[in-house]
C-alpha positions in Angstrom: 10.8 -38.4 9.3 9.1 -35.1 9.1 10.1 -32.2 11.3 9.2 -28.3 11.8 10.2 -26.6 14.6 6.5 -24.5 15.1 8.1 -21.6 17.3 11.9 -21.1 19.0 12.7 -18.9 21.6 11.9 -16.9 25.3 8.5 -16.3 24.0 7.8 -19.9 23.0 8.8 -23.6 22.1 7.6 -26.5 20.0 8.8 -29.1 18.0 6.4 -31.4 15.6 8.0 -34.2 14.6 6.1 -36.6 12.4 7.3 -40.2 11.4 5.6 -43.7 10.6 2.5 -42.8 11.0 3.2 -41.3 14.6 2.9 -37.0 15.0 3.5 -35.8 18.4 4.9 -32.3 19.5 8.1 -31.7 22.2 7.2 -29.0 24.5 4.0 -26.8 24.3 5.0 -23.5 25.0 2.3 -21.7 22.8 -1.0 -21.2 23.5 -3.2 -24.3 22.1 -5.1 -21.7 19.4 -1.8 -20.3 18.4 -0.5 -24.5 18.1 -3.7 -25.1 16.0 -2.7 -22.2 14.0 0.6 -23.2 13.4 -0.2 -26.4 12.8 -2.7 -25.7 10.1 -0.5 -23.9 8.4 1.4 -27.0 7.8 -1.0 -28.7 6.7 -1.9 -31.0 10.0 -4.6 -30.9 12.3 -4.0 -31.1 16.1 -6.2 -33.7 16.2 -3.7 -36.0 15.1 -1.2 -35.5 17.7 -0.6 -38.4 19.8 1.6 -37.2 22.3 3.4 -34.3 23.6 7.1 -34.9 25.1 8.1 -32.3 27.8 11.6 -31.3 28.2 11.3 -28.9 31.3 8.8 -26.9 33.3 9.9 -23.1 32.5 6.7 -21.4 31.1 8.0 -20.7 27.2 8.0 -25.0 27.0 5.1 -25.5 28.5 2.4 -22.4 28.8 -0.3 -24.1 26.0 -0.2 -27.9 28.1 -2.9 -27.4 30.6 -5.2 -26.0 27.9 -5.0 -28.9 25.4 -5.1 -31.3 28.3 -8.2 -30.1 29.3 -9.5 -30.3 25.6 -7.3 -33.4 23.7 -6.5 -36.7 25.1 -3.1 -37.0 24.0 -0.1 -38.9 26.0 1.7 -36.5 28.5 4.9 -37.4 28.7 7.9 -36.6 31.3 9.6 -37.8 34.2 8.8 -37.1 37.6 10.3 -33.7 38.2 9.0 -32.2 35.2 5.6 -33.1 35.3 4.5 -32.1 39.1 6.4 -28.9 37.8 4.6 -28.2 35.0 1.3 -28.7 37.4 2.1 -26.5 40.0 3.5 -23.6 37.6 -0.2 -24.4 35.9 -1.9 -24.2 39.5 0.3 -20.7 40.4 -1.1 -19.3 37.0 -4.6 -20.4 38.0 -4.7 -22.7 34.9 -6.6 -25.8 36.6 -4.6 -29.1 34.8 -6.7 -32.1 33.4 -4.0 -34.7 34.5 -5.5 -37.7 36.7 -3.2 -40.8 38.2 -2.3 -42.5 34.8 -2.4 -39.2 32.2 1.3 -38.8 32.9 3.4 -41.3 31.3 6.6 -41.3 33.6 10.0 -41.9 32.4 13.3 -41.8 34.4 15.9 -39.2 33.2 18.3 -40.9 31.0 15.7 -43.9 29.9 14.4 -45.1 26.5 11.4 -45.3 25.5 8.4 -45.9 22.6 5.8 -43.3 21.4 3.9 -45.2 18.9 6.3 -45.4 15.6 9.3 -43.6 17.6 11.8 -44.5 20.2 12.9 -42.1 22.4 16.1 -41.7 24.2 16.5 -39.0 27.0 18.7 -37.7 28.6 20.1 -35.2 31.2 20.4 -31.7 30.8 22.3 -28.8 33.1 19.5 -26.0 33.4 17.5 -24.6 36.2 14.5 -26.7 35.9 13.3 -29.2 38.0 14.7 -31.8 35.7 15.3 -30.9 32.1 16.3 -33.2 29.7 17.2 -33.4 25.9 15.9 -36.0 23.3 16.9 -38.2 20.3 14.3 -39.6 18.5 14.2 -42.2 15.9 12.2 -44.1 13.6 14.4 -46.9 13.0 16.7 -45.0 10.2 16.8 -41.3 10.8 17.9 -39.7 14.5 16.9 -36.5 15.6 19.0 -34.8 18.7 16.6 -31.8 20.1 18.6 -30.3 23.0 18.1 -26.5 23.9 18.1 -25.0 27.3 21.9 -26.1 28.7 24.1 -24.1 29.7 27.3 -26.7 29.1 27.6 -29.4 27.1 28.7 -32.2 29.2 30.1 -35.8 28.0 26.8 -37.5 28.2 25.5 -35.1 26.1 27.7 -34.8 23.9 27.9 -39.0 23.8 23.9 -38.8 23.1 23.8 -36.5 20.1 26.7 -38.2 18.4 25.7 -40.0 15.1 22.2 -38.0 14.4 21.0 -36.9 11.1 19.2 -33.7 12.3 19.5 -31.7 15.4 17.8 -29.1 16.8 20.2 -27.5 19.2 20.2 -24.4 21.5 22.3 -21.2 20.2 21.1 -19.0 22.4 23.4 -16.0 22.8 26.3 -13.7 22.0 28.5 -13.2 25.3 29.4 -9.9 24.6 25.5 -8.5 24.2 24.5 -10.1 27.4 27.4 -8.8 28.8 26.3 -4.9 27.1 22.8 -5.5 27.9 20.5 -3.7 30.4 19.6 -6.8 32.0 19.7 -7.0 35.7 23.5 -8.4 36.7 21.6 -11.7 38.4 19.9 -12.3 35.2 23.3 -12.0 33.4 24.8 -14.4 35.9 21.9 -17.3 35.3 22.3 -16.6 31.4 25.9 -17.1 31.6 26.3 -20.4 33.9 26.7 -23.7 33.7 22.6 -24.4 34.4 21.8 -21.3 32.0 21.5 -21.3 28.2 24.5 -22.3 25.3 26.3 -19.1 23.6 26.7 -18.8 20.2 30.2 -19.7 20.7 30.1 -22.5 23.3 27.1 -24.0 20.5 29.9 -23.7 17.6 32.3 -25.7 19.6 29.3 -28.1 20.3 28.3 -28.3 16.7 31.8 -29.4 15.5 31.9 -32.2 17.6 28.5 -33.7 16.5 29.0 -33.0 12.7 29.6 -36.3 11.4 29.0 -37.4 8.0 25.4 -38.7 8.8 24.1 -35.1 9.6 22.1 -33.8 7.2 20.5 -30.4 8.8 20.8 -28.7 12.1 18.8 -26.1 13.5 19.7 -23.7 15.5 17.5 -23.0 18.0 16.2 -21.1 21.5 17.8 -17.8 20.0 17.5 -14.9 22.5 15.4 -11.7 21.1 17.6 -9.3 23.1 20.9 -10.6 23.4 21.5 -12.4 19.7 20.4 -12.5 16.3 20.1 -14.8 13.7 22.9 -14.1 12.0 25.1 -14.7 14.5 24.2 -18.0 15.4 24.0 -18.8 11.5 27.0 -17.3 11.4 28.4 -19.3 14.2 26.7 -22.9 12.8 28.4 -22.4 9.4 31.7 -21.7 11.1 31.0 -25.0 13.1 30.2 -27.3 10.1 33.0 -25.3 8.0 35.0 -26.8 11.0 34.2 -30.1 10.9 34.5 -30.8 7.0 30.7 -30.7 6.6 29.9 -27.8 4.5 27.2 -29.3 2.8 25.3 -29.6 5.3 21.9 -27.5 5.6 21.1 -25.4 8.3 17.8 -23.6 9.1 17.1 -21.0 11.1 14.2 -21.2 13.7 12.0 -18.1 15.0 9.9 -17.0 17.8 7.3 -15.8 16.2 6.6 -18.3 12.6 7.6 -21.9 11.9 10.1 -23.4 9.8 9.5 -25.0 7.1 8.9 -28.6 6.9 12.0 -30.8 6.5 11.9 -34.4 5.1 14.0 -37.1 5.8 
């Protein structure tokens, strides 16, 4: 399996993960030139993407989708909730949306699923969406947990990303700089809930539970601009692994505005 995490953050989210033959993207929150880009500098084409898995609605996951559905024929994929969202936030931003009866391939929240070489497993997730939901992907050896956007971790989450080799997993913010910040108090409020995002220190906990011997890398991901920095949350992921008896294992650092490099496993 090969994955690089092509942007992380407010400003923008995608995930290429590659494996068997199969190459799809999770969440499309760039604009399709700036995916191509990316991309390319990887060494793909988007061409050769055969699907693109939708977590949530918010813009930063999805503000590319319309445009490459108007242009590629790629699988859409996302459960109900998620996918008239992503329409109507496309329709409010006057982005018309190529998606016919039968473009959308449906799934119900907490369902498995295939996507060519890859089985899917999804999962609930606690965020202020119409219906977010995390992923673990596998190719018959290697699991990959991508959860970002929660703001708990609850048991079925937790249950879910137990036993993956990689995960890419939210560390969004320090308390104390959200707290300190010139943000509006509501804004603070959603940041800090249980539907918001995952502090550095809530992600640490998080990340000491999943470490098991199979994990080989974890990135740490959806990192707030304003209110963190990366190294805090690599701070805070070492501590976690340092916790757990897992030292050895890697951890890269995702960005908002380059991608990651590619990891192989």
């Amino acid at each position: 399996m090969e994955i690089c995490v092509l942007a992380s953050g407010s400003s923008g989210n995608c995930v290429y993960v590659e494996a068997g033959g199969t190459r799809i993207l999770v969440d499309f929150g760039l604009s399709l030139r700036e995916t191509e880009t990316r991309l390319k500098g990887i060494g793909r084409s988007f061409s050769e993407i055969t699907a693109v898995l939708c977590t949530h609605d918010h813009t930063d996951h999805c503000r590319g989708l319309a445009s490459a559905a108007r242009r590629h024929p790629f699988r859409l994929v996302a459960n109900e909730g998620t996918a008239r969202a992503v329409e109507q936030t496309a329709r409010a931003a006057k982005a018309s949306f190529s998606a016919p009866p039968g473009r959308w391939d449906i799934f119900e929240s907490g369902a498995a699923f295939s996507v060519g070489a890859l089985t899917v497993e999804s999962f609930g997730v606690p965020h202020d969406a119409a219906d977010t939901v995390g992923y673990v992907l596998s190719d018959g050896r290697i699991r990959l947990g991508l959860c970002t956007d929660l703001g708990m971790a609850t048991a079925v989450i937790r249950r879910r990303l137990a036993g993956c080799d990689a995960l890419i997993l939210e560390f969004n913010h320090d308390v104390e700089m959200v707290r300190q910040s010139d943000r509006p108090w509501s804004l603070k409020q959603r940041i800090l809930s249980r539907i918001g995002h995952l502090s550095n220190e809530d992600a640490c906990d998080l990340l000491a539970e999943l470490a098991s011997e199979r994990l080989q890398v974890v990135f740490p991901a959806h990192l707030s601009e304003a209110c963190n920095t990366a190294a805090l949350a690599e701070r805070a992921a070492l501590a976690a692994l340092k916790r757990a008896g897992r030292p050895a294992t890697r951890v890269v650092m995702t960005h908002h505005h380059q991608t990651t490099e590619v990891v192989v496993l």
